[in-house]
N, C-alpha and C positions, 0 to 999 in steps of 0.2 A: 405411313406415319412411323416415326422412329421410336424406337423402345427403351429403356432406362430403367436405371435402378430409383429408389425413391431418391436414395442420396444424390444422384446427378440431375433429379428434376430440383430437388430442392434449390441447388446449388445455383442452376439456370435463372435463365430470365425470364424464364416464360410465365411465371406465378408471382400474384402480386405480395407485396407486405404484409395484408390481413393473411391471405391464404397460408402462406410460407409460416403465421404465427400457429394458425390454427391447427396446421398440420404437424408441425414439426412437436408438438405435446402427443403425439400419436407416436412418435418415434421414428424418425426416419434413419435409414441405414442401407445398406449393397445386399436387400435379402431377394432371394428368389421368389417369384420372377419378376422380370424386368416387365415395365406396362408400358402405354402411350400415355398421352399426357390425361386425356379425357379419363383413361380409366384411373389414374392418380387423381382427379377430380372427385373421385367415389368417395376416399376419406373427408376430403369438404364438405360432399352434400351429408355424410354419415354423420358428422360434427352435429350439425341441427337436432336429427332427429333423434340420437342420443341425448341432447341437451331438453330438446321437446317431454323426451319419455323418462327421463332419468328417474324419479319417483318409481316405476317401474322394475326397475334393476334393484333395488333395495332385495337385499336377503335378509330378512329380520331384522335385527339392530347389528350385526357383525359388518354388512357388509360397507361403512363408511371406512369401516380400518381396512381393509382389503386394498390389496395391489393388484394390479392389470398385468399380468407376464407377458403375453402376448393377446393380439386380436387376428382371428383370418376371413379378410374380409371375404365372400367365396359366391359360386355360385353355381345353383342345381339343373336341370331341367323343369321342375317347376315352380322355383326363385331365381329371381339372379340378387336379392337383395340377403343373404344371410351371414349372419358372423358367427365365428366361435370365438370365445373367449376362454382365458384362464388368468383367474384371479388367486385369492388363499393369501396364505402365511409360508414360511419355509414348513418343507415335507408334510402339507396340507395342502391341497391342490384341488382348485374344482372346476370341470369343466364345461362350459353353460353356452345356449345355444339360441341366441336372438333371429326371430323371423319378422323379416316387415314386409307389410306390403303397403305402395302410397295408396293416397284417397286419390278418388276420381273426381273432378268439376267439369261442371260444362256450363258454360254461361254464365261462370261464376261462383256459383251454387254448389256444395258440397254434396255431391250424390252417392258416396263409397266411401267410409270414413279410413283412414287410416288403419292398420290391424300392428300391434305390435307385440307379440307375445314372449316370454324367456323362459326355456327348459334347461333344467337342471339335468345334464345326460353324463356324467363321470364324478368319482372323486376318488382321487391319490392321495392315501392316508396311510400309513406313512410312503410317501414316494419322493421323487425328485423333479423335478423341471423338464429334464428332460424325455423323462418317462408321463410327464404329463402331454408335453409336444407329440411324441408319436401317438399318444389315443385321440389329441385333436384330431390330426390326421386321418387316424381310421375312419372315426365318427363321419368326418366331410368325407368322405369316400362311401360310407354306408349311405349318406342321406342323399346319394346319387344315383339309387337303384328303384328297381321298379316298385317297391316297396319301402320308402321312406319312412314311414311309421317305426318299422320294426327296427330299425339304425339301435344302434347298439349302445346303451343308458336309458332310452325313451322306456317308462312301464309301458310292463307287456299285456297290461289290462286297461279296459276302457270303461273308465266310473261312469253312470249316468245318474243325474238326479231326476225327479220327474214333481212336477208340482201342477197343482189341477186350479191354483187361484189364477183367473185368466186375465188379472191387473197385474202380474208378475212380471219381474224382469226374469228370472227362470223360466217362465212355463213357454211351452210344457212339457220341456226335457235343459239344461245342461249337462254339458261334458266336460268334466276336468275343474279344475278352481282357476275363480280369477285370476287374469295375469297369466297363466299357462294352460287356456283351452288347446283343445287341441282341433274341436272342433268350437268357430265361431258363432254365437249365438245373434242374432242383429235384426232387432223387433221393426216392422214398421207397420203403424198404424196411423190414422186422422187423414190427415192434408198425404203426408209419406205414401199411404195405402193405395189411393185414389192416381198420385201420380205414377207409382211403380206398374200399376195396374195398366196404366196406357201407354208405360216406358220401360217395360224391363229389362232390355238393355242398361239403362242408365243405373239397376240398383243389383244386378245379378250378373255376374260370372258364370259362364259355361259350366256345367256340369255341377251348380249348387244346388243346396234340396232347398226347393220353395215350399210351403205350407199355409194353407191357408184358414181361416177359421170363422166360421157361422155361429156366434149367439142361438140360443133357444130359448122358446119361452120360459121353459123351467125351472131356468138359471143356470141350465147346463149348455156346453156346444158339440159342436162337430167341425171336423179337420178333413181336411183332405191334403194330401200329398204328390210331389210330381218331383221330376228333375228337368231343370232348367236346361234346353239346350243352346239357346242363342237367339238373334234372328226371330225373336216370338214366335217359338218351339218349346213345348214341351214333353214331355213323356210322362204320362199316368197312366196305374191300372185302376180300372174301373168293371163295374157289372154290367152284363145286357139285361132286355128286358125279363127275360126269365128265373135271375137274381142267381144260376148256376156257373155262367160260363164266366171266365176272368177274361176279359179286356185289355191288352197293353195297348198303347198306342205313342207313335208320334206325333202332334197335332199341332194345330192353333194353340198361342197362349191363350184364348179366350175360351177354351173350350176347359180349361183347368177351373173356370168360375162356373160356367153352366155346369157342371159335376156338383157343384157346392155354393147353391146359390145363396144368396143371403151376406156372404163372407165381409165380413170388415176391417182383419187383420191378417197379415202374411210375417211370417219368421223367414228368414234366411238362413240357413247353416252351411257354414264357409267351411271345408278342413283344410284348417290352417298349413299341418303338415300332412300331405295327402297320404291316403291309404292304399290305391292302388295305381299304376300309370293310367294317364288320361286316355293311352288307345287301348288298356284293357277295359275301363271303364265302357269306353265308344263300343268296344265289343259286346261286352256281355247286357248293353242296351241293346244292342240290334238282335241278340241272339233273344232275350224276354219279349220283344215286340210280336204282337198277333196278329194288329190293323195295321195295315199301312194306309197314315194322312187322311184317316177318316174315309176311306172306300166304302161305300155300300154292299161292297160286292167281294168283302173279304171272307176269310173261309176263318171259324171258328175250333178248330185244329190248334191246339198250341203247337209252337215248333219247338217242342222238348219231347225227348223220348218217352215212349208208352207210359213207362213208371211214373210220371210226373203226374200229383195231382191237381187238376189246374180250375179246380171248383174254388170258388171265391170261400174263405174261411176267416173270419175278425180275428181270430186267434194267432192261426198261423198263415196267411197267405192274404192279406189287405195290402193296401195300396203303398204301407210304410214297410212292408217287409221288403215289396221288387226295390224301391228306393234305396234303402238302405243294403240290400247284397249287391245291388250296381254299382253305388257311388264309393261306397264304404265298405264290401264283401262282408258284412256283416248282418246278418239273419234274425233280423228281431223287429221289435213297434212298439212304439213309445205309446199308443192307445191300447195296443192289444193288453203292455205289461200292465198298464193303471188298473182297468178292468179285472185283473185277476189281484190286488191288493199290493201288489209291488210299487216301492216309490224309490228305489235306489236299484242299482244294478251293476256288476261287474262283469265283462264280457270279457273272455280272454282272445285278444288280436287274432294271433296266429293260428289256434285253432279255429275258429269261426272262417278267418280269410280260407284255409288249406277246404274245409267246409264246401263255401261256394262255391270257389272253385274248381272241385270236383264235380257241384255239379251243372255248372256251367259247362264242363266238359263235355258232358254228355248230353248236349244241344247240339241239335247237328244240321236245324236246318232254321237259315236267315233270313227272317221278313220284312228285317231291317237296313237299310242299307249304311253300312259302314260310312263311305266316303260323303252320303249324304248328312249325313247326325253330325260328322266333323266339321263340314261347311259352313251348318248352323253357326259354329261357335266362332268359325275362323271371321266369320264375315261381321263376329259382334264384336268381336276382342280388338281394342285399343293397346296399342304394343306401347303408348307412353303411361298408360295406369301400373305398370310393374315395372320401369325405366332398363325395360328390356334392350331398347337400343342405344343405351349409354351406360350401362354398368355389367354389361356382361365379360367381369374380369375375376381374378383371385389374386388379392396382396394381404401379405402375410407383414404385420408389423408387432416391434416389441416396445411398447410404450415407456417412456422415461422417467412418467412423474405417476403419480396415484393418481390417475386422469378422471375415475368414475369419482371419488373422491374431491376434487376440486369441481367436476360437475355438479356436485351435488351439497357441497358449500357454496356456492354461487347461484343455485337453485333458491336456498334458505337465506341468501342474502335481500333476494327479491320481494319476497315474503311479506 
């Protein structure tokens, strides 16, 4: 397929009148690099779903005066759907950072809602244009490494709220504020509960923390936690019968409901912008695993060095602490913290990830198998739910008009 500048697709025949309108408000020009025509199609399909989401990009009441300098459309190892943008005023400059990811259908039926989030990761005050361009840059070059999270503007702390009303769209933890989770919250319960439970594939992504929760009579509940690996697989820790020894496992997704029976509702938590790579993640699953696939005939040994104390504790060592240092290298529980009077919390990234990792290091012997836990996921994941095979490109455009601006007068014209 042959490659071009936007300006020589624009100019072509290969694109019709709608298209050639919609795009050319994007700005087209001879920038670096030259695409094929499918990946110049990316600003089309981007057209919609900025137009869909535009209420979202609103920065307070400033951002209707604001200009668009550049947009880069780009793409990571685990997106290929991200932009950076830079908007402002002269020598006010701010650099912001949109993550989509599509919904998923089957049958029609929306199973995966769309996720569209926007961070605020730069701002050049007083600077220039130019010097706003090279920290785009950086940024998309940060958000390419094994550690996304920590890309350079994202805070280096991770808020949590925790709320114990179990009718809540919170409970019973948020991350971040609306509009820029960082981790996604995505409740399902009733009709939702009943079908995820017999299709998880359909409402879970590899490597998300599932949660699930039991009513009691009290008026209080219980929760249980796992990580989703695909293929209905999961990983929880749990206790044997002796209530001492800690339990990981790979299993059946069904064996996640026999741990907590009674459950009626399941949370998802999506991170948006991942914390750690997915084959560190696959690792340091396999390295917490005790049982493998529910054997009878497993040895109750954790495979962590002597030091390691692997007696079940609500405090420090439940089934939301292995979840959260696997998925998230972050060492804490959203039950354990309620229980001790906390209902907000700040966790600093970088120390907790450096944390885990340490002591993941010093696991030295695997009951998990790597290539196995990846299969799960490879054999669940739909390469058209994240338009992996049609936008995995990077174009850089400098918009001509106040584009979010007329998006967003045409929004209120609808109204």
């Amino acid at each position: 397929m042959p490659k071009k500048s936007l300006q020589a697709w624009y100019n072509s025949n290969d694109i019709n009148y709608s298209q050639k309108e919609i795009i050319k408000k994007f700005g087209v020009g001879n920038y670096y690099p030259e695409c094929e025509r499918r990946d110049f199609l990316k600003i089309y399909y981007w057209n919609n779903i900025l137009e869909r989401n535009i209420t979202k990009l609103e920065d307070g009441c400033s951002f209707p005066n604001y200009l668009v300098y550049q947009m880069n459309f780009f793409s990571a190892w685990w997106n290929n759907n991200l932009i950076l943008f830079i908007d402002g005023e002269e020598n006010n400059y701010q650099v912001k950072l949109i993550v989509y990811e599509m919904p998923y259908r089957k049958n029609g039926e929306t199973k995966m809602y769309e996720i569209f989030e926007v961070f605020f990761v730069e701002w050049i005050c007083p600077g220039d244009l130019s010097e706003a361009r090279r920290k785009a840059k950086n940024i998309e070059d940060k958000l390419r490494s094994d550690n996304p999270i920590l890309c350079e503007g994202l805070p280096k702390a991770l808020s949590i709220y925790y709320n114990d009303d179990y009718n809540s769209y919170s409970f019973p933890a948020s991350y971040g504020t609306i509009g820029s989770e960082k981790i996604k919250r995505i409740e399902l319960r009733g009709s939702d509960f009943y079908v995820a439970k017999n299709s998880p594939d359909d409402y879970f992504k590899p490597l998300d923390i599932v949660k699930i929760f039991a009513p009691r009579s009290n008026g209080r509940w219980m929760v249980h936690t796992g990580i989703y690996l695909g293929s209905r697989k999961v990983c929880h820790l749990y206790v044997d019968e002796d209530k001492k020894t800690v339990i990981i496992a790979d299993e059946d997704w069904k064996e996640l409901f026999e741990a907590l029976r009674g459950a009626n509702k399941m949370v998802r938590y999506h991170p948006v912008i991942p914390f750690k790579h997915k084959n560190k993640i696959i690792e340091h699953i396999a390295k917490s695993i005790t049982l493998r696939n529910g054997s009878s005939s497993h040895s109750k040994i954790s495979s962590v060095s002597p030091e390691h104390n692997s007696d079940y504790n609500i405090n420090n060592n439940n089934c939301e602490h292995m979840v959260n240092k696997c998925t998230l290298g972050l060492n804490f529980s959203e039950y354990s913290e309620k229980r001790m009077g906390r209902y907000t919390r700040e966790l600093d990234i970088p120390e907790k990830l450096n944390e885990t990792n340490r002591e993941f290091d010093r696991k030295y012997n695997y009951k998990g198998s790597i290539s196995e836990i990846r299969g799960y996921g490879e054999r669940a994941f739909d390469v058209n739910r994240d338009g992996v095979n049609m936008y995995n490109t990077c174009i850089e455009v400098q918009p001509k008009t106040s584009i979010f601006k007329d998006m967003f007068r045409e929004y209120l014209s609808r109204q």
